[in-house]
C-alpha positions as CSV (number, residue, x, y, z in Angstrom):
1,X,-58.5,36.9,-111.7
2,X,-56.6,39.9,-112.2
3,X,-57.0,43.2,-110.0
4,X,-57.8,45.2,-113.0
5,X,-59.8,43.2,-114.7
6,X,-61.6,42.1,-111.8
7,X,-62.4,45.7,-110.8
8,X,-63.5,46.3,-114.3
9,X,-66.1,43.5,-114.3
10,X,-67.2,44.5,-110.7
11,X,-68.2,48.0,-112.4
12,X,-70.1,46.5,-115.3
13,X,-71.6,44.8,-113.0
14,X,-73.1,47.6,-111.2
15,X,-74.0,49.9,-114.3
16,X,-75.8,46.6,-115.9
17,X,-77.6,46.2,-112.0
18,X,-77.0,42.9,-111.8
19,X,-76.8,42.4,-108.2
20,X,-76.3,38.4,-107.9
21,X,-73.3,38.9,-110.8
22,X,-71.6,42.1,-108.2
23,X,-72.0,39.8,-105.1
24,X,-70.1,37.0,-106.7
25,X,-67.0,39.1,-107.9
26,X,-66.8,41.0,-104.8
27,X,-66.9,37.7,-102.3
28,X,-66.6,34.1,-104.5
29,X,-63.3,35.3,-107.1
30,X,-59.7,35.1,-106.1
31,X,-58.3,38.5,-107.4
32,X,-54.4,38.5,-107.8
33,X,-52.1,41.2,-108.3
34,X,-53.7,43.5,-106.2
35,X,-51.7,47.0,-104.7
36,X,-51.6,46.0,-101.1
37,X,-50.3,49.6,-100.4
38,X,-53.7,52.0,-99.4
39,X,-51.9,54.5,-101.4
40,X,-51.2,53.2,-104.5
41,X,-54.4,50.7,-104.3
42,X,-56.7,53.8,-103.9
43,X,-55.0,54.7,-106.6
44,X,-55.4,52.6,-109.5
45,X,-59.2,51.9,-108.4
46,X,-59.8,55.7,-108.5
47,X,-58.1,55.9,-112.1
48,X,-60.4,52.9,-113.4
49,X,-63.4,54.4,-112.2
50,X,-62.5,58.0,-113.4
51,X,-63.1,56.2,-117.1
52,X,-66.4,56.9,-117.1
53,X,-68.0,54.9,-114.6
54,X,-68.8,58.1,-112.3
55,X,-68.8,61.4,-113.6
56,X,-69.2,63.3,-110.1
57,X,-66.2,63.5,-108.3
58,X,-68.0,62.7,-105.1
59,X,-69.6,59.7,-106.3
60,X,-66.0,58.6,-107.6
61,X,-64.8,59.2,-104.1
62,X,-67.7,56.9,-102.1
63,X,-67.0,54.1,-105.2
64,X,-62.9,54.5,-104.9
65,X,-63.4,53.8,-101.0
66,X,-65.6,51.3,-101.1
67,X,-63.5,49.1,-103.3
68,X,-60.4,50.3,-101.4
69,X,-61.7,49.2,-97.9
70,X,-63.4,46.0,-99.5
71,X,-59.9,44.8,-101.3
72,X,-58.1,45.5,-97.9
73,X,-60.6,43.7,-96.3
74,X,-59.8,40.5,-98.3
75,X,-55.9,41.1,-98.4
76,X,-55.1,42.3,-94.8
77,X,-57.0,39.3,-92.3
78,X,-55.9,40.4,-89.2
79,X,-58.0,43.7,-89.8
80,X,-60.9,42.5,-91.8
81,X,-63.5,43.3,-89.6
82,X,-62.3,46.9,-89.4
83,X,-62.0,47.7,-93.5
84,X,-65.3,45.1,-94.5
85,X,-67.2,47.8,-91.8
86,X,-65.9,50.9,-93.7
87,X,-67.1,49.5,-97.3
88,X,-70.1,48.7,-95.7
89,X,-70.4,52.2,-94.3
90,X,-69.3,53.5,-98.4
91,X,-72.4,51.3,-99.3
92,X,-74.5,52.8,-97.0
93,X,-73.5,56.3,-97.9
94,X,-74.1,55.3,-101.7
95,X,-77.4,53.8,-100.8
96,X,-78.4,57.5,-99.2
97,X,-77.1,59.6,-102.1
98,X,-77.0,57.4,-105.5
99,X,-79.0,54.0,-105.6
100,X,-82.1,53.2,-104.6
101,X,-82.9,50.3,-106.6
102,X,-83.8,46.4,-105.7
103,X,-81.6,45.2,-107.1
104,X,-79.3,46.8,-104.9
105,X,-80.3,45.1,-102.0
106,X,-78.8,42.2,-103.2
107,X,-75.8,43.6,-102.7
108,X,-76.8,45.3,-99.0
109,X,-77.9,41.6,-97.8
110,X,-74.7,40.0,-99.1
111,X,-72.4,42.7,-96.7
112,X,-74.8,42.7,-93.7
113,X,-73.9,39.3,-93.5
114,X,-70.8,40.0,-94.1
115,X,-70.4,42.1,-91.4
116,X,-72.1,40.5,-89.0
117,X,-69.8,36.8,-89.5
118,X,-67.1,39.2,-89.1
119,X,-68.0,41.2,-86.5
120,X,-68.4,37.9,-84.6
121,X,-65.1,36.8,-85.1
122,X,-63.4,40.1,-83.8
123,X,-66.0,40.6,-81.4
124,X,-67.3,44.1,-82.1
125,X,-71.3,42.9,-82.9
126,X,-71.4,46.4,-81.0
127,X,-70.2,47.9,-83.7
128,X,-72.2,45.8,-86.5
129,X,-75.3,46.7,-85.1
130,X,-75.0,50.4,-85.0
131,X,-74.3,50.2,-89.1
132,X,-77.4,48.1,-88.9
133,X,-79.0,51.4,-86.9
134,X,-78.0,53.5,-89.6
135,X,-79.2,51.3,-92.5
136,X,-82.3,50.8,-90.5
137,X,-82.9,54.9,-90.5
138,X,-82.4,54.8,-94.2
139,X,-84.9,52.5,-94.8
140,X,-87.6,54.5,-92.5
141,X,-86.6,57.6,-94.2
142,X,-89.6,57.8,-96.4
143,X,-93.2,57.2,-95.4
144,X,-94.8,54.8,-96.3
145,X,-91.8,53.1,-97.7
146,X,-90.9,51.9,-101.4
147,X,-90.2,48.3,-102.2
148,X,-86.8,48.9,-101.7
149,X,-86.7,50.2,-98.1
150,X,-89.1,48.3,-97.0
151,X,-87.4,44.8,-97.9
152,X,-84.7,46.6,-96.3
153,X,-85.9,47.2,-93.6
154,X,-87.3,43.8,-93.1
155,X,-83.6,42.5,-93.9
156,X,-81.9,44.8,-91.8
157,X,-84.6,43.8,-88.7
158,X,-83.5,40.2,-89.1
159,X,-79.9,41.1,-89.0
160,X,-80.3,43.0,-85.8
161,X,-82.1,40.2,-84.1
162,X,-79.2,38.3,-84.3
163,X,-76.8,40.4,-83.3
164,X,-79.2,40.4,-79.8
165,X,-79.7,37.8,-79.2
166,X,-76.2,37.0,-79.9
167,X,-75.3,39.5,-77.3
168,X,-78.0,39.0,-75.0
169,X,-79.4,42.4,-75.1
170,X,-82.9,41.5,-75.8
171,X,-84.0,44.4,-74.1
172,X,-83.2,46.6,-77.2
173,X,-85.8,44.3,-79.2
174,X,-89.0,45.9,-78.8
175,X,-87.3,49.5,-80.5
176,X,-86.8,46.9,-83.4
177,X,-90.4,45.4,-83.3
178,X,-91.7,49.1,-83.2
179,X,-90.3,49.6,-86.6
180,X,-93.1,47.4,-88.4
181,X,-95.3,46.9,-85.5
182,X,-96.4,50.6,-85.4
183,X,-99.5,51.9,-87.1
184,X,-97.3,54.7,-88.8
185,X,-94.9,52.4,-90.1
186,X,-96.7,51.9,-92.8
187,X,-95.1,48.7,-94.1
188,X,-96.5,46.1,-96.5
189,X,-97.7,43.0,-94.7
190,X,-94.6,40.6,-94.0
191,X,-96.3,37.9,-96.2
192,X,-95.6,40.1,-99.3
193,X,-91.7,39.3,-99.0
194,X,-89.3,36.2,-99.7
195,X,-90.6,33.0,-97.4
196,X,-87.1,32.9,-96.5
197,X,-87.5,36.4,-94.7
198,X,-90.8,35.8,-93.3
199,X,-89.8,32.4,-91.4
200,X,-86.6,34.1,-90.2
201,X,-88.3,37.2,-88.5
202,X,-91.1,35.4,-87.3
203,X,-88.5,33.3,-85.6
204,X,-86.4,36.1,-83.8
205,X,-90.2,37.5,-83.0
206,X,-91.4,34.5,-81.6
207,X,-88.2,34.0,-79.5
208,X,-88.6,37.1,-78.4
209,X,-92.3,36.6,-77.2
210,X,-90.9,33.8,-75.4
211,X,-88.2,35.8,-73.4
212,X,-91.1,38.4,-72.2
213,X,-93.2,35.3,-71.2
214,X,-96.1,36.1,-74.0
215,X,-96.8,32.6,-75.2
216,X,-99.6,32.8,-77.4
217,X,-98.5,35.5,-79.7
218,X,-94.9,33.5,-79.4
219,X,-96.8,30.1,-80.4
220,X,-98.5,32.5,-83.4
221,X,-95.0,33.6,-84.7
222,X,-93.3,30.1,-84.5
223,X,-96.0,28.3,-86.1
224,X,-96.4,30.7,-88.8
225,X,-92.2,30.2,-89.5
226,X,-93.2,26.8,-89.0
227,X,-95.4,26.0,-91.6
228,X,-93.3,28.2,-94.2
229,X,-90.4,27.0,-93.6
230,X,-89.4,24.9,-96.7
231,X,-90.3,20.9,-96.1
232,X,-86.4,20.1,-97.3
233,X,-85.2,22.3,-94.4
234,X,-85.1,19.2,-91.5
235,X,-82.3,21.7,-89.8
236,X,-84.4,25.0,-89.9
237,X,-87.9,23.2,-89.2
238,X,-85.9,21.6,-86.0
239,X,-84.6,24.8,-84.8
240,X,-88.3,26.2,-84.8
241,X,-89.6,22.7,-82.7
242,X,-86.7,23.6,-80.1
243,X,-88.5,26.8,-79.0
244,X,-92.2,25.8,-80.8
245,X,-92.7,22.9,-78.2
246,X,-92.2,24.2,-75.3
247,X,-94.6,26.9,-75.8
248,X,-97.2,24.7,-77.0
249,X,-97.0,22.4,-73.7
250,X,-97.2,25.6,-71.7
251,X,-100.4,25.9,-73.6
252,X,-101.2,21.8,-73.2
253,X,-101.0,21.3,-76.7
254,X,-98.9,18.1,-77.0
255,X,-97.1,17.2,-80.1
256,X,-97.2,13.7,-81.3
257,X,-94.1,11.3,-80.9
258,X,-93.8,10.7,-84.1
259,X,-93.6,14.6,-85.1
260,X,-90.5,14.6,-82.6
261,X,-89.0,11.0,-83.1
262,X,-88.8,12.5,-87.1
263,X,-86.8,16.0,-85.9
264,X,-84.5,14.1,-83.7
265,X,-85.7,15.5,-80.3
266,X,-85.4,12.6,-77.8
267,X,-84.6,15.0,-74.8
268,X,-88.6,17.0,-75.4
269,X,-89.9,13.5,-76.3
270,X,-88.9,12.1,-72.9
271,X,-89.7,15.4,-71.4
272,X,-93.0,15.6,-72.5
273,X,-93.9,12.2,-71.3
274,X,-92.9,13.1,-67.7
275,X,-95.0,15.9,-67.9
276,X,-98.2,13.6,-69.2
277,X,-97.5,11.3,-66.4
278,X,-97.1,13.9,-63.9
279,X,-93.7,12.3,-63.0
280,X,-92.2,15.4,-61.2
281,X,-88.9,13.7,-60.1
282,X,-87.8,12.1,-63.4
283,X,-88.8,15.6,-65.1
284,X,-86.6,17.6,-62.7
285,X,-83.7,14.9,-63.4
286,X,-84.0,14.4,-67.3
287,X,-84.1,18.4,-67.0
288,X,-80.8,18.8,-64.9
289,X,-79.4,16.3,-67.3
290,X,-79.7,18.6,-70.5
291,X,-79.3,22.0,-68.4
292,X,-76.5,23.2,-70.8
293,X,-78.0,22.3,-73.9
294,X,-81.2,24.7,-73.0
295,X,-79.3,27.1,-71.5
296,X,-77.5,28.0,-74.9
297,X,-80.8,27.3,-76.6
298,X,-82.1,30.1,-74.6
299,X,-84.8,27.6,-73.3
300,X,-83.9,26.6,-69.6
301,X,-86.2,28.7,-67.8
302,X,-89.4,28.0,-69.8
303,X,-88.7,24.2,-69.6
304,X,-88.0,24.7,-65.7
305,X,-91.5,27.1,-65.4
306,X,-93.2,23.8,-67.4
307,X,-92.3,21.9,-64.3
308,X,-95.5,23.5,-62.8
309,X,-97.5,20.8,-65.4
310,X,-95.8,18.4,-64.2
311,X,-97.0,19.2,-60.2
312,X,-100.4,19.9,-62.5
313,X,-100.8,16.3,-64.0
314,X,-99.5,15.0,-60.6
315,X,-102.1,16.5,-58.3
316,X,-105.1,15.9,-61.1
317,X,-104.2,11.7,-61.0
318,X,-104.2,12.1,-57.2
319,X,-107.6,14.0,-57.5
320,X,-108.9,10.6,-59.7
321,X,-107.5,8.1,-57.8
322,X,-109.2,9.4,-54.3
323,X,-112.3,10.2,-56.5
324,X,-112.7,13.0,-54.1
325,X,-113.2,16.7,-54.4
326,X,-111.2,17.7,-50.5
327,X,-108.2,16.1,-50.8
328,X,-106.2,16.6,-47.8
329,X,-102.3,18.2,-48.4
330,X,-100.7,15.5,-46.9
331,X,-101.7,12.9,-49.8
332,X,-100.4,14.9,-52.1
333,X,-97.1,15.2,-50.1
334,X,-97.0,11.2,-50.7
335,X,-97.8,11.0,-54.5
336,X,-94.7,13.4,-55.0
337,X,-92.2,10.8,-52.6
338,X,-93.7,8.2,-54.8
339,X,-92.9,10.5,-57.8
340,X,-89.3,11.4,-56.6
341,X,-89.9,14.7,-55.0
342,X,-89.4,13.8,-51.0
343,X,-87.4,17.5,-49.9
344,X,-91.0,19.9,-50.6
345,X,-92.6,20.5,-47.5
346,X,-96.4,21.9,-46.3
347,X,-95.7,25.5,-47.2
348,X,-94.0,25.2,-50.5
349,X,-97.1,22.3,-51.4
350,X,-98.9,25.3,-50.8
351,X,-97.2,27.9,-52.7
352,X,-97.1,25.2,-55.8
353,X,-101.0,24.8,-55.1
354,X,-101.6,28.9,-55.2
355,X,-99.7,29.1,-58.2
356,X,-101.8,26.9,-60.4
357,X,-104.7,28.5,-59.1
358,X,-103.8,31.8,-59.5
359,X,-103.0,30.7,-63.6
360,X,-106.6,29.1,-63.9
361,X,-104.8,25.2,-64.4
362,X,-106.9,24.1,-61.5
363,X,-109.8,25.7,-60.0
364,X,-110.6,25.5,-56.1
365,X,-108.8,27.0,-53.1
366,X,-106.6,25.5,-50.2
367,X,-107.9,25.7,-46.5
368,X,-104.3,26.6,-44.7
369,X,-106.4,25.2,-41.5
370,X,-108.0,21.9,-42.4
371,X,-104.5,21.5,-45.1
372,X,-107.2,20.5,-47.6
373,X,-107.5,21.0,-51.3
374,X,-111.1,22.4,-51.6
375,X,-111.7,21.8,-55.9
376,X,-114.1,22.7,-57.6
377,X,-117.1,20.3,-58.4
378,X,-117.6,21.1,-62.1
379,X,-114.3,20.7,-64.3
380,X,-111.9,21.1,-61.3
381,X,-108.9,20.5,-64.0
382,X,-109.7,23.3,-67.2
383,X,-107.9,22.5,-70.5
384,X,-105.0,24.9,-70.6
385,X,-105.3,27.7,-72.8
């Protein structure tokens, strides 16, 4: 399409509010014929939109830069980033002083993620989510919020999560949370919005639950993205079992084989079977064996703390099969050389033994003198909660 015209159709497009229509011309059309000279493009956009699309000259100003740093942007690759983050500054500038419309946002959405594939590329998230700060205070700006803002704000939450987690800085995440968490945020329930928006921040919430070791409210979050998440989406609903899982075997909630033969998880299938047997050895192998994959899943540690069910499930069969309620340390020193484990020795059986006792998963006390497992003689082994 040609420069001029395709300018012109971008500004009908904003003066009829048609969001959907703007995002299309400004990211899916080929425009040709374009000054690829700052001077002369800023230019001709600011003579088109000096006939009558703006009458204020500041308003022509923010619209003549945005379109100048957006078409320089798509022209000039090797500094995309740099010119897509000043339109997207223009936008937000506009946002504050001109528009405050929904159907805006469509627009908004479309650049954040924008910006944020691009900022990934040149590696300057940094940068992408300090124009996400800045959105983010525009959408607070007013309290309690209008629809507008508070979609925003929702949007602009999401797109920050990933930009953490991205850059592992999950320490900066509870600022975000604050920002609809708090009792004078004053925010419509999250149930109100798109499904699309409510699965996606339940799932950066529910990851984040996971990273400060709060697993119920991190099961809550993941199960609600869960069951939203559209029944078509295999890929999304598979993503949500890869962190969903484990938290609900920390909790002794085991999901059925056929649930995880249907998502494609072989690895938490066999995983979870070593931790019903009690298998410690195979666990800690078939874990060492897809290290990497839950280390960039952000999963390792959780699946490596889960090894503590395994010792669990262990010591529980050991308790059955000697039918007694003081069972001396030393037998359960053999059950873990049956089960693969043959380098622990007294002290760290006994640290192992504290631990479970100290979470509630088994409920008696060791005798360090006698080396005996003293359980409790009413429901020594409590369901996990």
């Amino acid at each position: 399409m040609e420069f001029d015209k395709w300018l012109n159709e971008c500004l009908v497009s904003i003066e009829d509010q048609n969001g959907p229509n703007a995002v299309k011309l400004l990211f899916n059309v080929q425009v040709t014929n374009s000054p690829h000279n700052k001077a002369n493009l800023k230019s001709a956009i600011s003579q088109v939109i000096n006939r009558g699309f703006r009458q204020d000259p500041e308003s022509i100003e923010r619209w003549t830069n945005f379109f100048t740093n957006h078409t320089l942007g798509k022209n000039f690759r090797n500094k995309k980033f740099e010119h897509f983050r000043d339109a997207y500054k223009e936008l937000l500038v506009i946002l504050e002083k001109e528009i405050e419309d929904v159907w805006f946002h469509t627009i908004i959405q479309k650049y954040s993620k924008v910006l944020f594939s691009e900022g990934n590329k040149a590696s300057k998230l940094d940068e992408v989510f300090n124009c996400y700060r800045k959105l983010m205070g525009l959408c607070q700006m007013c309290k309690p919020p209008n629809q507008f803002r508070a979609f925003g704000l929702y949007h602009v939450l999401i797109m920050s999560f990933k930009v953490l987690f991205r850059l592992n800085k999950l320490q900066s995440c509870p600022s975000l949370l604050r920002a609809v968490e708090s009792e004078h945020a004053k925010l419509p329930p999250i149930s109100q919005f798109p499904k699309a928006h409510q699965v996606e921040f339940k799932y950066y919430q529910g990851r984040f639950c996971i990273y400060e070791q709060e697993f119920e409210k991190a099961e809550q979050c993941l199960d609600y993205a869960f069951r939203r998440c559209h029944s078509g989406s295999i890929r999304n609903k598979r993503i949500l079992l890869l962190y969903l899982v484990p938290v609900k075997l920390w909790r002794g909630k085991f999901p059925t084989p056929q649930l995880l033969s249907k998502y494609k998880l072989p690895e938490l299938e066999t995983l979870m079977t070593y931790l019903k047997q009690g298998n410690v050895g195979a666990y800690s192998s078939q874990l060492t064996a897809y290290q990497d994959k839950f280390i960039q899943q952000g999963t390792f540690i959780m699946m490596e703390m889960l090894k503590l069910l395994a010792y669990r499930n262990l010591f529980k069969r050991t308790h059955f099969v000697l039918d007694s309620f003081q069972v001396p340390l030393s037998n359960f020193l053999k059950a873990l050389q049956v089960s693969g484990v043959s380098e622990m020795d007294m002290p760290e059986l006994e640290c192992v033994l504290s631990n479970l006792i100290y979470k509630g998963w088994v409920k008696g006390y060791v005798s360090s003198t006698k080396k005996v497992l003293v359980l409790s003689k009413q429901n020594p082994f409590p369901k996990l909660n």
